[in-house]
N, C-alpha and C positions, 0 to 999 in steps of 0.2 A: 409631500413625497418628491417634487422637484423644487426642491429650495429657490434655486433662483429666479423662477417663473412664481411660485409665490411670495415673492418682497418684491416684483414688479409688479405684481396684480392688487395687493394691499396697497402699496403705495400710491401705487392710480387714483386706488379706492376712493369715493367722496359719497356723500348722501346725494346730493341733488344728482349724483348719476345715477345713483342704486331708486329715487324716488320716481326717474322717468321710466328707469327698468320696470319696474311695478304695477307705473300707471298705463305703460304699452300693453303686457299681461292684462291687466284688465278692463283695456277697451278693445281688444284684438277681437273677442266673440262674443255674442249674445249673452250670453251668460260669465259674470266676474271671478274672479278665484276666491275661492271660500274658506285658504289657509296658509300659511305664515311660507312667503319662500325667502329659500334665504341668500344673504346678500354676494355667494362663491359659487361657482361650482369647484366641485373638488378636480384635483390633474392628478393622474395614473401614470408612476413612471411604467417604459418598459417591463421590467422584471413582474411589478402586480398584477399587470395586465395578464401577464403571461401566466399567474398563479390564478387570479381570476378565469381565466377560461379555461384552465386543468380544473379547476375544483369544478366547474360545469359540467366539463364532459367528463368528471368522475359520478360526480349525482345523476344524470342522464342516462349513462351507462345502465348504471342500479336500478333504477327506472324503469329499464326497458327490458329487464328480465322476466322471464316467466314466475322465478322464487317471487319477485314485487307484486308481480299480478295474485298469484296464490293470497301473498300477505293480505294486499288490498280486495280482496274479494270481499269483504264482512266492513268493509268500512262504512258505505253506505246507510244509513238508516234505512228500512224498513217503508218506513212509513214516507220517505219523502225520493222514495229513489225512481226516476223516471225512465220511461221507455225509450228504445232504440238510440243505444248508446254508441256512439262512435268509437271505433278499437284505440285509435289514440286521441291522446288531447290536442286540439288546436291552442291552445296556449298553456304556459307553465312561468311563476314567477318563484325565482330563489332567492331568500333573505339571508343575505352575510353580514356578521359585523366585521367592521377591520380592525384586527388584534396583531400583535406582535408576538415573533416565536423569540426563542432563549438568543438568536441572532439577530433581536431588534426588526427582523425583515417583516414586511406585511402578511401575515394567515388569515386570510377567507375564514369564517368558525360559522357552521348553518346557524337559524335562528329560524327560519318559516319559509315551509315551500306550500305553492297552491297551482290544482289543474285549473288556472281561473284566469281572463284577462287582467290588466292591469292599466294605468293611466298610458298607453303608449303614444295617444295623437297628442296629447297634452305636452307630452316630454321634446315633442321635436320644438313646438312653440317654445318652450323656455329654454330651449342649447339655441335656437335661433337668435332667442332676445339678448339672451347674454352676450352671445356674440356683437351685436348687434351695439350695444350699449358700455362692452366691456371689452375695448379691441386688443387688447393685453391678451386673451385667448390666442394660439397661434393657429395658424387657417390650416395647418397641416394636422391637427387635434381633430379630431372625432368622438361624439358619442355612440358610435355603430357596431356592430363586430362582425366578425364573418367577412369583410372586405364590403359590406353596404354602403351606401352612401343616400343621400336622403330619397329621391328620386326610386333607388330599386330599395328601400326600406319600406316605402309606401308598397312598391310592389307585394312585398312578402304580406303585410297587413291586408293587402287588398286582395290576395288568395285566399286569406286564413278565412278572412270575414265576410265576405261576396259568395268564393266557389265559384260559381258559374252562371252567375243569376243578378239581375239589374239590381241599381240601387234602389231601388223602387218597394222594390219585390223582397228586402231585404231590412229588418230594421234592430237598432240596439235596445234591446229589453228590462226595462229595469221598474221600480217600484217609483212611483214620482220621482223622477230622473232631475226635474227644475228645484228637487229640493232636497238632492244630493249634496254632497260637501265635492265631489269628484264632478258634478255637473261639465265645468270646465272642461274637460275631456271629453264626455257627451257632445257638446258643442264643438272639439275641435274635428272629433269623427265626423261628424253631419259636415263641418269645412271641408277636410282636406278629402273626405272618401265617400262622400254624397250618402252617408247611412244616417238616417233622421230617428233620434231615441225615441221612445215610446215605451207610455206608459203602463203597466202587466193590465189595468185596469181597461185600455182602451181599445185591446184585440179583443175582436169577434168573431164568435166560432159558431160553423154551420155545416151538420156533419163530420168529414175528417179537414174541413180545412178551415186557416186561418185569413183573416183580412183585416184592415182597419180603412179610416175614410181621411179621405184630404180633398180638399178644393170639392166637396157635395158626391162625390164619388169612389165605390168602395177600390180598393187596393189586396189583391191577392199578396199574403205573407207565405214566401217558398222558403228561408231562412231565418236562421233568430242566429241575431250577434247575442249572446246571453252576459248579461251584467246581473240578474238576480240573484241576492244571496238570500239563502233559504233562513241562515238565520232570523236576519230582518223579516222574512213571510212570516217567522210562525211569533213574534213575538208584535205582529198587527193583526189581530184578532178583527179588528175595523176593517181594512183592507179585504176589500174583494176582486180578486183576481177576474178578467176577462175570458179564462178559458182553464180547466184544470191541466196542468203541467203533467200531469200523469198517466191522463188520457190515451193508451196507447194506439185510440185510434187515428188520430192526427195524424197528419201525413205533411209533418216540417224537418227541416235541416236543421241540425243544430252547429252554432260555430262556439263551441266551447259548452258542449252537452254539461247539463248542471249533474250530473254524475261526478264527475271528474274534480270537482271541486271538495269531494267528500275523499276520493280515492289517494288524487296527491296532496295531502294536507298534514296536518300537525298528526295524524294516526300513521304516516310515511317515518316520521323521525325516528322510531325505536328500529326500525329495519333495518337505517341506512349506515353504513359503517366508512372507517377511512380519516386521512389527517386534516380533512374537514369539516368533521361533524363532530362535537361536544356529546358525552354520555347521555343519551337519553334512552327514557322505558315506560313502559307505561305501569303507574301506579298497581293496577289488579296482578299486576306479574309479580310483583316486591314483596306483597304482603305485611309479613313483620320484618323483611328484610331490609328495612330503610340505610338509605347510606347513613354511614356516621357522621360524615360531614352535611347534615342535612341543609345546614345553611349556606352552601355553595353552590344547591340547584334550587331553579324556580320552578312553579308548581303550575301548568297551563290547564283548561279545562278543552276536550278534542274540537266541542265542537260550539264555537264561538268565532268572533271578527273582532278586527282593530284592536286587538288587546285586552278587551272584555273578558273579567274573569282571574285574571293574570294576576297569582301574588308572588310576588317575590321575596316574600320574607315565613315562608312555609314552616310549621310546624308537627309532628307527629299527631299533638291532639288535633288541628286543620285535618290532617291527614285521614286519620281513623272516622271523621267524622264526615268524611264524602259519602253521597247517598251511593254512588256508583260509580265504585275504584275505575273500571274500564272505561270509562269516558274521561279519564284525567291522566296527566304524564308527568312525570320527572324527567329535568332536562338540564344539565349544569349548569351555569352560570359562566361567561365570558367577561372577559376585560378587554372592554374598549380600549384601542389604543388612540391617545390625543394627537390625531395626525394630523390637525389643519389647525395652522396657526391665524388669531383671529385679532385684532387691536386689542380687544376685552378677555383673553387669558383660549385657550385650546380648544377645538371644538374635536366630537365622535363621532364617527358618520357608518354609518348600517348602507351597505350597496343593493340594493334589487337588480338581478339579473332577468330581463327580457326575456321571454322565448315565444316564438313563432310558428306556424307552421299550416301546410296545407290538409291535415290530418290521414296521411299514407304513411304516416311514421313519427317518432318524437319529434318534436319541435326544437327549430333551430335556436340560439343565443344569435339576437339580433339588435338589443339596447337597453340601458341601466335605467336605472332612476335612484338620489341617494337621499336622505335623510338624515342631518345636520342636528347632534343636539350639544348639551350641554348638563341634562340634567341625567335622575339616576335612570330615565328608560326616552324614550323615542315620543311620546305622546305629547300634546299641546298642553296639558296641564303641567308637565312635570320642566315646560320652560318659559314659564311666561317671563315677561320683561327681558327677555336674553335678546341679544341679535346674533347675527350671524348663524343662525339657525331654522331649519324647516327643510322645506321640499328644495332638493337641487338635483344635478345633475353631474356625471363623471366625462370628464376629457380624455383621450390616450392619443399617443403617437398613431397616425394610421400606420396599417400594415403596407 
C-alpha cells in the first residue's frame, strides 16, 4: 500500500536477518513462540488507516446500543453464563480482511469480533523486534492508534487489567497457560505488567474468596485478567477447575468477565449492518430460504474458536442436517485483496483491531495485530511450506 517503502524493505530483506529476528522473539521470554511469524510487517498508507478506524468507530458505535444489548441478551448459554457481569467489556478484538472496493482502494470487510482479550503484550515485542532488526521501518510509523505511544499503551493495558489492585493480587487465567500456543503473550504480560498467568486448576477457594500460593505462602486473588475459553473447558472433561466460575458467591473482579465473550462474538454478525460488514444471518432465520448463490457464503458454527467448525464450501444437504439451525450462521464470503508483495508471488493479510479499556464505557482501538497468508483461509494448515506468512504486525503514519 506504500510502494516505495515496500521495494526498500524487500530489497533489504535477507534470511540471516529475518533468522536473528526469530531467534530474538524467542529467547526474549521464558517461554518461545509456538507459531509461524512472518517475515513483514505490513505498512498502512494514510487513507487505510483512516478507513480502518471509521470501520471501528462504526462497529463500536452498534455495539454500544441498547437495540445490541436487547440482540445480545440470549447469547449467553445457560449453562455456562457466569455471575456479576461487568456493564462493558474491557476488551474487544475486530477481524478485517483487506479487500478492494470497485476503486481498487482498501475495504475493512468483518470476518470476527470477540468481547475477549487478545495477544496485546506479545504484539509490542514483535513491532519492537522488527524494528529492531528491519531498520527500513520508519521511526515516524507506529503500531498504536488513538495518538498512544508505547509507554501510555501500557498505561491503557495496565488500567484495563490491574483496576486498582497490585500485581500480586491480580493474575492471568487460563487453562495450562505453559501449553498454550499463545503462551508467549502470557509470558510477555507477567514482563512488561508484573501479571503472572495461572493455572484455572491452581486457584483456591475458601468461602467467597479466591487465592493461590507462591514462595510457601497463600496470595489473595482481587482480580482475574480472564484468558479462559469456555470452549476449550467444556471439551476437557479431565480438567478440573480450582473453583467453579459460576459461583456467584465469589467476591472477584473480573477484567474481561467470560460473559462478554459470548455477547460480542460471531452471534454479534447478523445484527451489525453498514459498508463493513459482508451479509450475514443466522441459519434458524433462512429456513428454506437459502441464498441461491449458496456457494458464496461460508457456513460458521456460534459457538466454537480458531476456526473450528468452519466449512467453507456449505451445501443445503450440510445445511438441513444441522442438529441446531440457531447455533450456526451464514456469512458471505470476501475476497482478499493481494496486497503485500512478497519475492514468492502476493500475500493476504486479515487485520485484528485492538481495543482497550477501563470498563466505564466501550473500549478504546489502541493496537492491530495481522495475519499474513497465502492459502485459501488464515490457518497453519492451509500454508505450510509458504514464507512470508503468519502472525505480523501493521505500521501507519503517526498522527
Amino acid at each position: 500500500m506504500i510502494p516505495d517503502l515496500r521495494q526498500r524493505y524487500n530489497a533489504a530483506f535477507t534470511d540471516a536477518r529475518y533468522a536473528a529476528f526469530t531467534r530474538e522473539l524467542n529467547r526474549a521470554m521464558y517461554w518461545p513462540v509456538d507459531f509461524r511469524v512472518a517475515e513483514s510487517p505490513l505498512f498502512l498508507d494514510e487513507p487505510t488507516t483512516r478507513t480502518l478506524v471509521a470501520a471501528a468507530d462504526d462497529l463500536t458505535r452498534q455495539l454500544a446500543t441498547p437495540e445490541f444489548r436487547a440482540h445480545a441478551a440470549g447469547a449467553v448459554p445457560k449453562n455456562l453464563s457466569v455471575p456479576h457481569e461487568t456493564e462493558w467489556p474491557h476488551f474487544l478484538c475486530i477481524d478485517f480482511a483487506l479487500c478492494h472496493d470497485a476503486e481498487g482502494r482498501i475495504l475493512p470487510q468483518l470476518i470476527e469480533l470477540q468481547g475477549f482479550p487478545t495477544v496485546a503484550a506479545w504484539q509490542v515485542l514483535q513491532a519492537n523486534a522488527f524494528r529492531q532488526h528491519f531498520p527500513e521501518i520508519p521511526t515516524d510509523f507506529t503500531p498504536f492508534f488513538g495518538g498512544l505511544d508505547e509507554e501510555r499503551y501500557f498505561d491503557v493495558l495496565r488500567a484495563a487489567i490491574l483496576g486498582e489492585h497490585l500485581p500480586e493480587n491480580v493474575v492471568l487465567l487460563e487453562i495450562e497457560p505453559e501449553r498454550q500456543k499463545t503462551r508467549i503473550d502470557f509470558a510477555c504480560t507477567h514482563s512488561f505488567l508484573n501479571v503472572r498467568p495461572l493455572c484455572l486448576s491452581k486457584v483456591r477457594q475458601r468461602g467467597d474468596r479466591l487465592f493461590y500460593f507462591s514462595g510457601g505462602r497463600e496470595v489473595p486473588i482481587h482480580r482475574i485478567f480472564n484468558r479462559v475459553i469456555f470452549d476449550e473447558l467444556l471439551r476437557r472433561p479431565d480438567f478440573k477447575p480450582g473453583f467453579n466460575l459460576r459461583d456467584d458467591r465469589v467476591r472477584v473482579e473480573w477484567a474481561g468477565h467470560p460473559n462478554w465473550y459470548f455477547r460480542i462474538s460471531k452471534h454479534s454478525l447478523p445484527f451489525l449492518r453498514g459498508p463493513f460488514v459482508p451479509d450475514c444471518r443466522f441459519v434458524s432465520e433462512l429456513g428454506a430460504n437459502l441464498p441461491a448463490d449458496l456457494e458464496s457464503y461460508v457456513l460458521k458454527p456460534l459457538y466454537s474458536f480458531a476456526g473450528l467448525g468452519v466449512d467453507i464450501a456449505p451445501t443445503r444437504e450440510k445445511i438441513a442436517a444441522l442438529p441446531n439451525p440457531a447455533e450456526w450462521i451464514l456469512q458471505r464470503k470476501v475476497s482478499y485483496a493481494p496486497i503485500l508483495q512478497t519475492p514468492d508471488g502476493p500475500a493476504k493479510a486479515e487485520i485484528r483491531l485492538i481495543f482497550a479499556g477501563d470498563g466505564t464505557d466501550m473500549p478504546k482501538l489502541v493496537n492491530n495485530l495481522v495475519r499474513l497468508t497465502k492459502g485459501a483461509m488464515h490457518g497453519v494448515d492451509f500454508n505450510k511450506g509458504k514464507t512470508w506468512v503468519g502472525s505480523s504486525c501493521a505500521f501507519h503514519p503517526a498522527a
